[in-house]
C-alpha positions as CSV (number, residue, x, y, z in Angstrom):
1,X,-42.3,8.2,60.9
2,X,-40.1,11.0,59.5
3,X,-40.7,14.4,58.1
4,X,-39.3,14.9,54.7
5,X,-37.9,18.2,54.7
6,X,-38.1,18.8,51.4
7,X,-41.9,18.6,50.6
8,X,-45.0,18.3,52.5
9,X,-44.9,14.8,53.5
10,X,-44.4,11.8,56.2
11,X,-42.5,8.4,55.7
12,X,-43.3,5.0,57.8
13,X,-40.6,3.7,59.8
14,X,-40.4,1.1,56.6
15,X,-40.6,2.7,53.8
16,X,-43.9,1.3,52.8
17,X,-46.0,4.3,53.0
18,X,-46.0,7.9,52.1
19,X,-48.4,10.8,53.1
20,X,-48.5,13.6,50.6
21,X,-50.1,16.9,51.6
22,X,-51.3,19.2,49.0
23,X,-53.1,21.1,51.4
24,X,-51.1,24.0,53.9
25,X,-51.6,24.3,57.7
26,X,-52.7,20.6,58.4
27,X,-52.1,19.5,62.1
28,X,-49.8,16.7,62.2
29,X,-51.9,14.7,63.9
30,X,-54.1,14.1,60.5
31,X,-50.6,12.7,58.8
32,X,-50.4,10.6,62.1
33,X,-54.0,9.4,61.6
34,X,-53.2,8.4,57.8
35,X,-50.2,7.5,58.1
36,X,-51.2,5.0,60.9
37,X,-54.5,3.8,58.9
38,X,-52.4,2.7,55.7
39,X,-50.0,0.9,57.9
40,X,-52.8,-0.9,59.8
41,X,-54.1,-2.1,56.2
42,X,-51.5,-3.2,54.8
43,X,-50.0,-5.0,58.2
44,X,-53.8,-6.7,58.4
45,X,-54.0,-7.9,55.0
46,X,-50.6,-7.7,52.7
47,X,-49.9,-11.0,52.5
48,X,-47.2,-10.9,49.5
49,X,-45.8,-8.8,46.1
50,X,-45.5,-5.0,46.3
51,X,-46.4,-2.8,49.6
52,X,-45.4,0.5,48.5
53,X,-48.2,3.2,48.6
54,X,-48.6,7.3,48.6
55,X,-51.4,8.7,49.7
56,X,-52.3,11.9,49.4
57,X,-54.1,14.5,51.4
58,X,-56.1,16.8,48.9
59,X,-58.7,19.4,47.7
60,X,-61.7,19.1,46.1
61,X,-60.5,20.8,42.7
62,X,-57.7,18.0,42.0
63,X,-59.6,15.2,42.9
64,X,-62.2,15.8,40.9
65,X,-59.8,16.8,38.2
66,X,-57.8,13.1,38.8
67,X,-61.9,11.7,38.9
68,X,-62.4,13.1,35.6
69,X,-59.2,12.2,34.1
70,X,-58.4,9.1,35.3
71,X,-62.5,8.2,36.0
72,X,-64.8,9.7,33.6
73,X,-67.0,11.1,36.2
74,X,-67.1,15.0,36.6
75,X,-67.4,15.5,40.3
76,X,-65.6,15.7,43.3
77,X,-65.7,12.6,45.2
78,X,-64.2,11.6,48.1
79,X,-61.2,8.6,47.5
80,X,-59.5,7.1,44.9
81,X,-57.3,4.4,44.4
82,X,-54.9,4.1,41.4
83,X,-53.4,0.3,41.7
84,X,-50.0,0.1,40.0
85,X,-50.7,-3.4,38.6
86,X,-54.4,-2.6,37.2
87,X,-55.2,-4.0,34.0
88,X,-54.4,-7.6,32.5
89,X,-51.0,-6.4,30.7
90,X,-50.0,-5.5,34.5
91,X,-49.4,-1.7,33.2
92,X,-51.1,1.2,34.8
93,X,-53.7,3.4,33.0
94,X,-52.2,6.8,34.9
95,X,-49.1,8.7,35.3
96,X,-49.8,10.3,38.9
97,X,-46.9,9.7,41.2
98,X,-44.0,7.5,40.7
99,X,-42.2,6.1,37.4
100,X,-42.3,2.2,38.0
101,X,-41.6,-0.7,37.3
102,X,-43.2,-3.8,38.0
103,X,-39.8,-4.9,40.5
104,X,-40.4,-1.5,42.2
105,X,-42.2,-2.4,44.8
106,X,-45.1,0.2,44.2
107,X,-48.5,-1.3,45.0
108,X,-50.4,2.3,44.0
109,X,-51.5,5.4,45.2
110,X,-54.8,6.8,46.9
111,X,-56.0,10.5,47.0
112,X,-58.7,11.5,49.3
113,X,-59.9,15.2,49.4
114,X,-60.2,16.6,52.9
115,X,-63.1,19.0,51.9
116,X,-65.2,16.4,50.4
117,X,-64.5,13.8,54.3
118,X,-65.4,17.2,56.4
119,X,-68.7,17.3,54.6
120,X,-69.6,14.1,54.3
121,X,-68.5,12.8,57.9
122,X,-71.6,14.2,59.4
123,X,-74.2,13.0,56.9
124,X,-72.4,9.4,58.0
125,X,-72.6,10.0,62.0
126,X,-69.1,10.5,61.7
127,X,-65.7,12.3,63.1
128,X,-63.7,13.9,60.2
129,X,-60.8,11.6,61.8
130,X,-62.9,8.4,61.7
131,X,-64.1,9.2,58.0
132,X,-60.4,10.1,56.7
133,X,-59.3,6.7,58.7
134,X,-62.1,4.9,57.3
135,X,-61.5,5.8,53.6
136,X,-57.6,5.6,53.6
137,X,-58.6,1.9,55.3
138,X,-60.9,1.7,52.3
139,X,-58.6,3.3,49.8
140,X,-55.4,0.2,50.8
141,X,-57.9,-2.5,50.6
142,X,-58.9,-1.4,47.3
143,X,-55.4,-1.6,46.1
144,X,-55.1,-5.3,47.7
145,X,-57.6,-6.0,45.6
146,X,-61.0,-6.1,47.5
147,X,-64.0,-4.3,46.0
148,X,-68.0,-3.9,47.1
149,X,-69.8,-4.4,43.3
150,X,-71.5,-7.7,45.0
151,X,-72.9,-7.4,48.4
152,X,-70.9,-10.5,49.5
153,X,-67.7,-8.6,48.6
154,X,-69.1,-5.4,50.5
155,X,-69.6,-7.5,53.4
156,X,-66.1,-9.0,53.3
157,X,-64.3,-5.7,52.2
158,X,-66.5,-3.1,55.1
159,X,-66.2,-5.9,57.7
160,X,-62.5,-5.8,57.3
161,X,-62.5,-2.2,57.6
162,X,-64.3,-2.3,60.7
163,X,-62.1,-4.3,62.4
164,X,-59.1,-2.2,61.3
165,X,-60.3,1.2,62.3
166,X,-61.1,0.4,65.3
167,X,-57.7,-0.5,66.2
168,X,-56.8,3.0,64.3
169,X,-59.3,5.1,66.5
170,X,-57.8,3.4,69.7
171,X,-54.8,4.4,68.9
172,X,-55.9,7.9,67.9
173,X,-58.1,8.5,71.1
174,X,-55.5,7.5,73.6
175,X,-53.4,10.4,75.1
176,X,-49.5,11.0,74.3
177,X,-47.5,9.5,76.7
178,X,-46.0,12.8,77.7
179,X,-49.8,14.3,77.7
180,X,-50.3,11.5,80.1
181,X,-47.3,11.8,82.2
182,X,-47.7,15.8,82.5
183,X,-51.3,14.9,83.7
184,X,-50.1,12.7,86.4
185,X,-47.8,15.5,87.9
186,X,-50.4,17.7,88.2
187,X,-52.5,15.4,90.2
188,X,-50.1,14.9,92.6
């Protein structure tokens, strides 16, 4: 990943994902956690046409601003996902982040408000790192098409969530390697 000195934001290795922060004063390890739970989803279950998605790291007024906008519903929620490709002439309904093309390469963009995953991660039994993981996870899948309207889909699309956070929060519980080496010198 690199740090784009020019704006708030992180780049994968490949160019396939962007995290946006709107918010100041976020540690970098939240970026990490994002950055690495979009990858995850779209390395699980990408399996052809365009890979390219921003997400961004938000507060509760513009998401539920871009909920009532882009939504109809007047209240803060916690994710949305804005497929490129959505509708049956292939155009998107909203103007959020990039100007496209259907040969760009753009798959969509997700925006998650960090207020809204603070609150609600402890009414689910949750860590505010699991819940962000958990809804960007959610947020990829959504643009790859899967949905939960019948409980047969909700099955298919939470299952597959399951099994890619937990890879995610692995990852994110293990120590830095130089956290790890600095550890073993001061045993010695």
């Amino acid at each position: 990943m690199t740090h784009d000195s020019l704006s708030d934001s992180l780049l994968s290795s490949d160019g396939r994902v962007e995290v946006v922060f709107e918010l100041e004063n976020l540690p970098s390890s939240i970026g990490n956690l994002v950055m690495d739970a979009a990858v995850s989803a779209l390395d699980a279950e990408h399996t052809a046409g365009p890979d390219q998605i921003t997400v961004m790291i938000t507060g509760d007024e513009e998401i539920q601003r871009m909920n009532r906008d882009f939504k109809g519903e007047h209240q803060i929620t916690d994710v949305l996902s804005f497929n490129e490709h959505a509708g049956e002439s292939g155009e998107s309904d909203y103007e959020w982040a990039f100007e496209s093309d259907e040969d760009s390469g753009r798959l969509g963009d997700i925006a998650i408000s960090l207020p809204q995953v603070e609150r609600q991660a402890p009414e689910n039994g949750k860590t505010t790192e699991s819940e962000l993981a958990m809804l960007t996870i959610h947020g990829v899948l959504h643009l790859l098409g899967y949905d939960h309207a019948e409980p047969k889909a909700e099955r298919v699309m939470f299952g597959k969530t399951d099994v890619i956070l937990a890879g995610v929060m692995n990852r994110f519980s293990q120590p830095e390697p130089s956290q790890t080496s600095l550890e073993q010198g001061q045993s010695s």
